[in-house]
N, C-alpha and C positions, 0 to 999 in steps of 0.2 A: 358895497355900502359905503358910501364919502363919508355921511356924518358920523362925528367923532365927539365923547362927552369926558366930561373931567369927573373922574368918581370922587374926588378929593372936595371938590367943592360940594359935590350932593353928599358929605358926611360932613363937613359946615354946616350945611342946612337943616339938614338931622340935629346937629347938637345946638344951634341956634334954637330951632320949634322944643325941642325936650326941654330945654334949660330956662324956658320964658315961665316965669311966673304969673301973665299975665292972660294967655292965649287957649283957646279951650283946646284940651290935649285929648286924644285917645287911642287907647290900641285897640287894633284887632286880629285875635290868633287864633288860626287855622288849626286844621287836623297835622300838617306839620310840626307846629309845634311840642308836644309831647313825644315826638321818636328823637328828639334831641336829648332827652334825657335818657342815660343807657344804665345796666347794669352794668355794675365791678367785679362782673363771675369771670372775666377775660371772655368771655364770648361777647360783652356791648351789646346785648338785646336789646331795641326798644321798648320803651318801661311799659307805653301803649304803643300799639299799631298803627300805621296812615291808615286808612281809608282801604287800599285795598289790600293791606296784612288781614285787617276785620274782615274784611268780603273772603277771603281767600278761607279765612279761621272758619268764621260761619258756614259758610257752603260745605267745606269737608265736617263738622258736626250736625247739619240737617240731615246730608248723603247719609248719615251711620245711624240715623234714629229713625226706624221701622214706621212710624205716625207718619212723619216729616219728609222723609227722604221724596217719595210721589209726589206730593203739593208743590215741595221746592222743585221736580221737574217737568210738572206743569209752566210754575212759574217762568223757569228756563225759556221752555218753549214760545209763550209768550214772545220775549224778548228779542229769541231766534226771530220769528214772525217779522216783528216790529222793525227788525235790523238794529237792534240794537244790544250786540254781543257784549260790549265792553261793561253793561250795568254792576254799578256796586251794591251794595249794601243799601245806602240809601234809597237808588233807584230804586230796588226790589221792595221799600219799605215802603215809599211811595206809590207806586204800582198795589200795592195789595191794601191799601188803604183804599186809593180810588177805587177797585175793584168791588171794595167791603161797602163802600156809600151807595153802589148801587147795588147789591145784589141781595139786598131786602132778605126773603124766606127765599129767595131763588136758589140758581143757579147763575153764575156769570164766567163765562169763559171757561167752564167746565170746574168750578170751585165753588163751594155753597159758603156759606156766608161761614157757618164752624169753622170751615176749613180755614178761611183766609184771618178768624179771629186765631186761630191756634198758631199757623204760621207768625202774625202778628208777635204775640206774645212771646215765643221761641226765639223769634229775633230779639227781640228787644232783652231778654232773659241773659243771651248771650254778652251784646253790645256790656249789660251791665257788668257781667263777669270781665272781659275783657279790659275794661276803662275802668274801674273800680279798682286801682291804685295808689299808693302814697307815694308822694316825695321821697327819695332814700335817704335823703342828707339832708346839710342847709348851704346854702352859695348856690341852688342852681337858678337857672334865667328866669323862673319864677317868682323867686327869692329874692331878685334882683329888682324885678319890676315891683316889687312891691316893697323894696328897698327907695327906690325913684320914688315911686307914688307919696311917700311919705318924707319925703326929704326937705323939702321948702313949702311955707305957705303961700298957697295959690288960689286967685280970686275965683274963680271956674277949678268943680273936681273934676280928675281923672276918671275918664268912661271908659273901661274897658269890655269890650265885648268878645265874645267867642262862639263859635260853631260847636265846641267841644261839650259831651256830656261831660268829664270829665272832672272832679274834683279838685284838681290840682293848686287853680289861680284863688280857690279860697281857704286852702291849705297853709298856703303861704303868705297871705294876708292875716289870716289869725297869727298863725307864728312868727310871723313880724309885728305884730301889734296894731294893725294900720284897722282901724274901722273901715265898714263898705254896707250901700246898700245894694240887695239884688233882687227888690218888688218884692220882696214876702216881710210881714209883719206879725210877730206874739212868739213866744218861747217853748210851751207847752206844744202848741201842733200850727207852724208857721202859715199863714195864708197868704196868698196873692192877693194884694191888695193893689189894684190901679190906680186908685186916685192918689195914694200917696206915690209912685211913679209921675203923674203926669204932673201934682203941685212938685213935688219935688224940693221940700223946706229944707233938706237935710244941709247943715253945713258944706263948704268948699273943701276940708280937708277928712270928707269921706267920703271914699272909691264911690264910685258905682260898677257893679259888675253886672254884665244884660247878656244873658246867655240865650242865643239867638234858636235854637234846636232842644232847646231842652235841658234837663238834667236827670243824672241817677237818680238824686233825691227827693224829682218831683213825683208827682201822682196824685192822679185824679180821682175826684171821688165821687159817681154817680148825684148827682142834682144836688152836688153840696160844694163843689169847685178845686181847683186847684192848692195842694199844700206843696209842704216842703218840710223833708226829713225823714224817718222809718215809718212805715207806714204801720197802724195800728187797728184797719178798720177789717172782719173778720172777713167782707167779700168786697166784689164791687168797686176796685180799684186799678186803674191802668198806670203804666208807666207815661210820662209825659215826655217821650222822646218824639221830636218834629223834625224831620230829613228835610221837608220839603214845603212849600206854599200852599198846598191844598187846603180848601175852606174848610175845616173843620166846622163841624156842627156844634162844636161847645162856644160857640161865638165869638165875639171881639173881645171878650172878657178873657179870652184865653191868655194865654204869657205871649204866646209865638207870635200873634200881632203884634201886641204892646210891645216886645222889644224891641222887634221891624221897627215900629214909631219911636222907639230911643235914639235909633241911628239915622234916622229920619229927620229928628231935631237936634240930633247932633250936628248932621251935618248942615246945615240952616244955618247955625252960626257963625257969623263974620269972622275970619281968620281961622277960623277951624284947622286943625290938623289931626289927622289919623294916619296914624304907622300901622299900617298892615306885616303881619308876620303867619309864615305857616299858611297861608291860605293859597288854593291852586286857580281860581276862579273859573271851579267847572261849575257852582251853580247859580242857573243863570238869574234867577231870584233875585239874590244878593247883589247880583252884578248889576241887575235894574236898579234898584234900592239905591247902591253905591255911587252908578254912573250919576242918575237923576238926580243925588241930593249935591252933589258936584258941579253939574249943570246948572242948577237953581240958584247957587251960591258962587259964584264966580272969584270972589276972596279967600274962599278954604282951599283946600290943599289934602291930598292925600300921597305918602309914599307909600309905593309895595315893594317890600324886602323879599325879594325870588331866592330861594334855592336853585343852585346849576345853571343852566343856561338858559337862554331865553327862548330859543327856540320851544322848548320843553311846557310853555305857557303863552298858544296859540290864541285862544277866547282873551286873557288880559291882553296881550298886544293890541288886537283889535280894538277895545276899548280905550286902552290912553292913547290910540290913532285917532281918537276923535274928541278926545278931552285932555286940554293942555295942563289943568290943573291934576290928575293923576298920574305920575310918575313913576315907571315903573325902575327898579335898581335890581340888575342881576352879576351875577358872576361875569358874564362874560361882554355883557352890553347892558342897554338901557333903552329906555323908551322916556324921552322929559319933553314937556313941550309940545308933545303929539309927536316929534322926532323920532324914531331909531336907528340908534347906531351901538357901532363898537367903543369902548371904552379906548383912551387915549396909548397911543404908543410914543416912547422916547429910546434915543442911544442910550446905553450902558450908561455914557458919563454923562446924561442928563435925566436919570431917573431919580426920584426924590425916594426917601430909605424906604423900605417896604415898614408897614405898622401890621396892629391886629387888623387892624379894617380894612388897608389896599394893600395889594404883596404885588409887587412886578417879576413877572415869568418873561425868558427869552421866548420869542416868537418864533424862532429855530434851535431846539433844546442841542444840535449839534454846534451852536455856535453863541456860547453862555455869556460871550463877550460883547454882541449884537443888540438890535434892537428888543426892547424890551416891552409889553402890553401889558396894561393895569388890569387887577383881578379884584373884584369885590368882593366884600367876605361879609357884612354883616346881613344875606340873606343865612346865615345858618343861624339859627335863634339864641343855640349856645354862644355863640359869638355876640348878637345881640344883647343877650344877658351883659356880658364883659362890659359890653360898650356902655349900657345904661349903670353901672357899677362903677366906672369910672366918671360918668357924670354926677353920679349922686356923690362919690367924693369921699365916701365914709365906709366904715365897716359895720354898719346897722344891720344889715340884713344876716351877718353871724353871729354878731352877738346878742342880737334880741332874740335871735332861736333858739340860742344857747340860753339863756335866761328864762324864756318860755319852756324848757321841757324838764 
C-alpha cells in the first residue's frame, strides 16, 4: 500500500470542527463506547459489554432456562440454515420479530407466535439487566463530552446520537448541568412527542440526544403510545428496544423512525460534522442512512474514530472507498478521501514527540533507534474523552458533579 496519511493533521481537523462555534456538531457512540469505562476491582470489567459480551451473556442464560433454552435452539438453527453463524443479539432480535409479524395464530418456522413473544421479552429482560448501569465516578468520557457540549455558546446545538440502550450519556448530562432534549415531553409520565422533534424550538445551548435503538426507559403502551421512565401501567406494556429496521406496525409515530429522520437532517446541513465513536458499522441500516445523507450533502463531513486496526472494520472501508467526505481514522491507518493507507513513517531524528493522540512505535521493535510509524489513539473513547476535556479547557465536568451530588 503507497498511500501514506498524516494523523497529525486529521487531529487539527478534529479540533478545528469540535472548537467551531459556528458549525452543526454531532456525535455518534456505538456499542464500544461504554466497555471503555471499566471497574477499579483490579480485574477492569467492562462496566457494559460490546455487542457480543451481550450475545455471549444472553445465550448461556436462555441455554439454563427450561422455557427458553428449545426456542433459543430453534432459533440457532435457523441461523445455521441461513448461514449465518456469527448472529448476535441483535440479529436474533430481529429475526424473531420478523418471524412474530408473520406468524399471526400460526406456526412459522416451527415457533408459534407465544413462543417468539416469550423469547422476545427474555431477551430484552436481559439486555435491560445487563446495560442498566451507572457511571462510577465523575471525569469519565462521558463526563467529558458533556463537559464539551456545554462549554461555549453555539449557534446550532449539539446532536448526539447512539445505538446504545444504555443510560449513561443522560447520566452525565444531568450531573453536569447541561439541559438536552430527547423527543419526550411532561414530568409525571414523559411521552413521545414528534412534533415537538421535527419544530424543534428548543434553544441552541440544549443537547439534543436521539437514541437511534431504543432505550431502557422507553415502553410502550398498547393504543396509547410511546413513554419514557418506570413504567406504571398494571399489563400491556413492551420494552421499546429497536436492533433493527424492521417496519414496525406501531407506525411512523414510533421513536425509531423519528430518530433515523434526526440524523437524516442532521446530516443535510451545510458543513455538518459528525464524530463517530464506538460504532463497528456492521449495521447495514445505519450505514445506508450515514453513506446517503453524506452523499446528498457534499459540504458535511463525517469522521469515524476506529478502535485497532483497520483491517478489523471491512463493511466501513468499503464505504469511505466511495465517499471522500467520510473519513475513516484508525490505529494503524486510515481511509480519508476515499484513499487508504498507512499512517505516516519518519527516522528516529525526524519524529515529532509522541502526544495523547499520536505515539510513534519503531517499525522493527529490535532496532528502537530506526524508523519510526504514527499510531492513532483517539479511536479508544477513553482517550477521546481526554481529547474533548482538553478542548473545553476547564474542569466543569468535576466540579459540577461534585456540586450536584
Amino acid at each position: 500500500m503507497s498511500e501514506t496519511h498524516d494523523p497529525q493533521k486529521q487531529v487539527g481537523y478534529l479540533q478545528q470542527c469540535l472548537s467551531s462555534d459556528k458549525k452543526p456538531l454531532g456525535l455518534f457512540l456505538g456499542a464500544g463506547c461504554p466497555v471503555a469505562i471499566v471497574s477499579e476491582d483490579g480485574k477492569r470489567t467492562p462496566l457494559i459489554p460490546d455487542i457480543a459480551g451481550i450475545t455471549k451473556a444472553i445465550s448461556g442464560s436462555l441455554k439454563s432456562d427450561k422455557d427458553c433454552a428449545p426456542l433459543l435452539a430453534i432459533i440457532e438453527d435457523h441461523f445455521k440454515t441461513d448461514e449465518k453463524k456469527d448472529a448476535n443479539v441483535e440479529d436474533m432480535l430481529s429475526h424473531i420479530r420478523a418471524l412474530r409479524a408473520v406468524a399471526g395464530k400460526d406456526k412459522v418456522r416451527n415457533l408459534s407466535a407465544k413462543d417468539l413473544d416469550k423469547l422476545d421479552e427474555a431477551i430484552c429482560n436481559f439486555i435491560h439487566e445487563l446495560a442498566d448501569k451507572n457511571l462510577p465516578r465523575a471525569g469519565t468520557p462521558y463526563h467529558r463530552i458533556a463537559s464539551w457540549v456545554d462549554n461555549i455558546g453555539r449557534d446550532k446545538p449539539v446532536e448526539v446520537f447512539t445505538t446504545n440502550y444504555d443510560l449513561l450519556m443522560e447520566q452525565a448530562l444531568e450531573e453536569c448541568r447541561v439541559p438536552y432534549f430527547d423527543g419526550f415531553a411532561g414530568t409525571r409520565k414523559p411521552f413521545f412527542d414528534l412534533r415537538a422533534m421535527e419544530e424543534d424550538m428548543l434553544p441552541p445551548r440544549w443537547a439534543r440526544l436521539w437514541k437511534l435503538h431504543g432505550s431502557l426507559n422507553w415502553y410502550q403502551v398498547e393504543n396509547k403510545g410511546v413513554f419514557r421512565g418506570a413504567t406504571t401501567e398494571p399489563s400491556g406494556t413492551k420494552r421499546v428496544i429497536h436492533p433493527s429496521h424492521l417496519k414496525y406496525d406501531e407506525s411512523r409515530r414510533m421513536p425509531y423512525l423519528a430518530m433515523l429522520d434526526r440524523l437524516r437532517a442532521f446530516l443535510k446541513q451545510t458543513t455538518s460534522a459528525l464524530i463517530i465513536c464506538g460504532y463497528s458499522f456492521r449495521d447495514k441500516h445505519l450505514n445506508e442512512v450515514i453513506f446517503q445523507g453524506l452523499q446528498g450533502t457534499p459540504t458535511a463531513i463525517a469522521f469515524a474514530l476506529l478502535y485497532g486496526e483497520i483491517k478489523n472494520y471491512p463493511q466501513a472501508v468499503a464505504l469511505a472507498g466511495g465517499r471522500s467526505n467520510l473519513n475513516l481514522l484508525a490505529m494503524d491507518g486510515a481511509v480519508i478521501s476515499g484513499r487508504q493507507g498507512n499512517w505516516l513513517e519518519k527516522d528516529a531524528g525526524a519524529t515529532p514527540d509522541t502526544t495523547k493522540w499520536v505515539k510513534w512505535n519503531p517499525v522493527d521493535p529490535k532496532k528502537p533507534d530506526g524508523v519510526r510509524r504514527a499510531e492513532f489513539e483517539l479511536g479508544d473513547f477513553a482517550i477521546f474523552g481526554q481529547f474533548l476535556h482538553e478542548l473545553a479547557g476547564d474542569e466543569r465536568a468535576s466540579s459540577k458533579v461534585s456540586d450536584a451530588k
